[in-house]
C-alpha positions as CSV (number, residue, x, y, z in Angstrom):
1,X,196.3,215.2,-61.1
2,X,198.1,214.0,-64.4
3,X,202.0,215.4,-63.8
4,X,204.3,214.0,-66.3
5,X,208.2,214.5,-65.6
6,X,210.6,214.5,-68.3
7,X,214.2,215.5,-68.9
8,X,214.9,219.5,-69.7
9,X,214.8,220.4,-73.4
10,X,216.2,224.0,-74.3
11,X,212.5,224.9,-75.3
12,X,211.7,224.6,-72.0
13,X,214.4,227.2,-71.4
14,X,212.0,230.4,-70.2
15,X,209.4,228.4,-68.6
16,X,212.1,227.0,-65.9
17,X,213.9,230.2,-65.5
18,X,210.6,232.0,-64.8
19,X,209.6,229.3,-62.4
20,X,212.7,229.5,-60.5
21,X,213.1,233.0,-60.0
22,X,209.5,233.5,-58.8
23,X,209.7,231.2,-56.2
24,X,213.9,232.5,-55.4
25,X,212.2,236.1,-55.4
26,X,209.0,236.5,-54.7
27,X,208.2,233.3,-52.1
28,X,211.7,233.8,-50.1
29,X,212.4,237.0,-50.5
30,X,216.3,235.9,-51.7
31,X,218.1,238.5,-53.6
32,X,218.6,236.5,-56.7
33,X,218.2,237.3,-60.6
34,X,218.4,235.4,-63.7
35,X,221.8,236.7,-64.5
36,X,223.2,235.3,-61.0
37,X,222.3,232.3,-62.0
38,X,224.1,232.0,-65.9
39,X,223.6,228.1,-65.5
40,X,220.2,228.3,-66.5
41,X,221.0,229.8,-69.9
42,X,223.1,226.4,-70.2
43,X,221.6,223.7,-68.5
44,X,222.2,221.3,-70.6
45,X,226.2,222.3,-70.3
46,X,226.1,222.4,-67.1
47,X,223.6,219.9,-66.2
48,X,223.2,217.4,-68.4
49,X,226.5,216.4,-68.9
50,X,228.3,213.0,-67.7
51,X,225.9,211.0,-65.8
52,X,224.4,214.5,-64.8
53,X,220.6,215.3,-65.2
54,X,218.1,218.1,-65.0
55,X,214.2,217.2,-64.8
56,X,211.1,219.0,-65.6
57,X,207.6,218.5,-64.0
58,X,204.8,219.5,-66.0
59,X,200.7,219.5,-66.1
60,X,198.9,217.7,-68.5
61,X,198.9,221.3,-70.6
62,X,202.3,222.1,-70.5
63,X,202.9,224.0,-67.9
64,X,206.4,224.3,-65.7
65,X,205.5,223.3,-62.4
66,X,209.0,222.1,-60.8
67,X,212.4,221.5,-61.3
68,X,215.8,219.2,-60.3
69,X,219.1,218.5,-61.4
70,X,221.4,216.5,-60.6
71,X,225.7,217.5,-61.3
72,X,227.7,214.8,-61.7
73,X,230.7,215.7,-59.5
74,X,232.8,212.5,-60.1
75,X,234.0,209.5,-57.9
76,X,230.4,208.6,-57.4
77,X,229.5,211.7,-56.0
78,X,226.6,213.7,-56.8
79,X,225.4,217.3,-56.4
80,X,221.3,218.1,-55.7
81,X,220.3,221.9,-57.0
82,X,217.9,223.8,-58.5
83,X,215.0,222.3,-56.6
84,X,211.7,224.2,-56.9
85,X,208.2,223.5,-56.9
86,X,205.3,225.9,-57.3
87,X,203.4,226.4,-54.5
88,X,200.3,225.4,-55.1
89,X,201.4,222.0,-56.2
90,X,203.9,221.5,-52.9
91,X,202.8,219.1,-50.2
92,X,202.4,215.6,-49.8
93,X,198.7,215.6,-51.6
94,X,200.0,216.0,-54.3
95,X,203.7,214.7,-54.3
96,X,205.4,216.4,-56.8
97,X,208.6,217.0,-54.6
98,X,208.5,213.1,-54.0
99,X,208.1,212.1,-57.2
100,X,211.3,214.5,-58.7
101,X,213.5,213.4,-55.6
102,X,212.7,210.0,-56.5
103,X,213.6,210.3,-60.1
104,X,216.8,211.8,-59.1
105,X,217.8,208.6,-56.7
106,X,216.7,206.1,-59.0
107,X,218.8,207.8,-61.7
108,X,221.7,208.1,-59.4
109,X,221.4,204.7,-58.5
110,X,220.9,203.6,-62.1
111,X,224.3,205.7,-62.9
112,X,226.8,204.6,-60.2
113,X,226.5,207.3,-57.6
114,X,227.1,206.6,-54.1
115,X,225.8,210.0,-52.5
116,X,224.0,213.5,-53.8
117,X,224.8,216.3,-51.5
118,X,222.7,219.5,-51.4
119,X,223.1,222.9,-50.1
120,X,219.9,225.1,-49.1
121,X,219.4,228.6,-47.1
122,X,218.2,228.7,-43.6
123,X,215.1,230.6,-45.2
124,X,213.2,227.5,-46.4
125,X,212.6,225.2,-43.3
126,X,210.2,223.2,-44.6
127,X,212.7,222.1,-47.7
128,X,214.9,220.9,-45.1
129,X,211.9,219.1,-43.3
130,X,211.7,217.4,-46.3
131,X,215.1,216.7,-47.3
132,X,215.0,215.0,-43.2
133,X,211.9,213.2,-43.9
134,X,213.7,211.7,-46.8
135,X,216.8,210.2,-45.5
136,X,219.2,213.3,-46.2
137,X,221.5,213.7,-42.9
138,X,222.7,217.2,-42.3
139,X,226.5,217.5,-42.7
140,X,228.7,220.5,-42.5
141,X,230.0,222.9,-45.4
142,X,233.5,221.1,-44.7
143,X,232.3,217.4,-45.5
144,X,230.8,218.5,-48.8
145,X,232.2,216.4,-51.7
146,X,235.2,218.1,-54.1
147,X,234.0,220.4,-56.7
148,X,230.4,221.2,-54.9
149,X,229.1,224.0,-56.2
150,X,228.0,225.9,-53.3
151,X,225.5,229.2,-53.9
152,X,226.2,232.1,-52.3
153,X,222.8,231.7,-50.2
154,X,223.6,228.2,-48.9
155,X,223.8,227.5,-45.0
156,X,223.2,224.2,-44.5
157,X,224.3,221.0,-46.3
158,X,222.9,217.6,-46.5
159,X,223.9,214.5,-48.1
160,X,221.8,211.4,-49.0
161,X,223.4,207.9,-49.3
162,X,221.7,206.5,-52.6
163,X,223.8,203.2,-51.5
164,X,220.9,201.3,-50.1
């Protein structure tokens, strides 16, 4: 299958929000909206700034099929969010989760980060099955770097060191 992943444009704007809160909502049952979430009416603002990044997995016809960004918290420190792929494209026939994660580290490497933390809820075991199977040790809400900016459905933290 022909994915192409590219960096967020605003017209891409709807599509990603849409995406998001589908999956937030209607996979995981999380009590989310778009207007809990005003960082998605500014992504480039609030993602795409400094050595910062948000990314956009498509089909070949356009459609929004998964998302990541990547804050740029300073001191070579890096935050993972906004994480989502749709369902039917999830799994490692596929390996659309694979392919955005390793955009991320290769950007973060590229752009002189030492780690990229994440936060996640305890209602999507398989995301932290794969943030394990990728190198990410779990580490607790009090080792998390300055200025993370932890959601107020987040339980458990990991950190990735994009070092080696």
């Amino acid at each position: 299958m022909e994915i192409d992943i590219r960096s967020f444009t605003p017209d891409m704007t709807d599509a990603v929000g849409q995406l998001i809160i589908k999956i937030q909502r209607d996979e995981f049952e999380l009590p989310l909206t778009l207007d809990d979430q005003p960082d998605l009416d500014d992504i480039p603002g609030v993602y795409q700034k400094n050595n910062g990044n948000f990314w956009v997995a498509h089909t070949r016809d356009g459609k929004v099929i998964g998302t990541l960004a990547l804050v740029d918290l300073g001191n070579g420190h890096g935050a993972l969010m906004k994480m989502f792929v749709a369902s039917m494209f999830r799994g490692s026939r596929i390996g659309i989760g694979n392919r955005l994660l390793e955009t991320l580290v290769t950007h973060a490497r590229n752009n002189g980060f030492s780690d990229v933390c994440l936060g996640t809820t305890s209602v999507m075991p398989r995301a932290h099955a794969f943030y394990e199977k990728n190198d990410f040790q779990e580490i607790d809400i009090d080792d998390l770097p300055e200025g993370f900016p932890v959601m107020k459905v987040d339980t458990k933290f990991y950190r990735l060191d994009v070092t080696s």
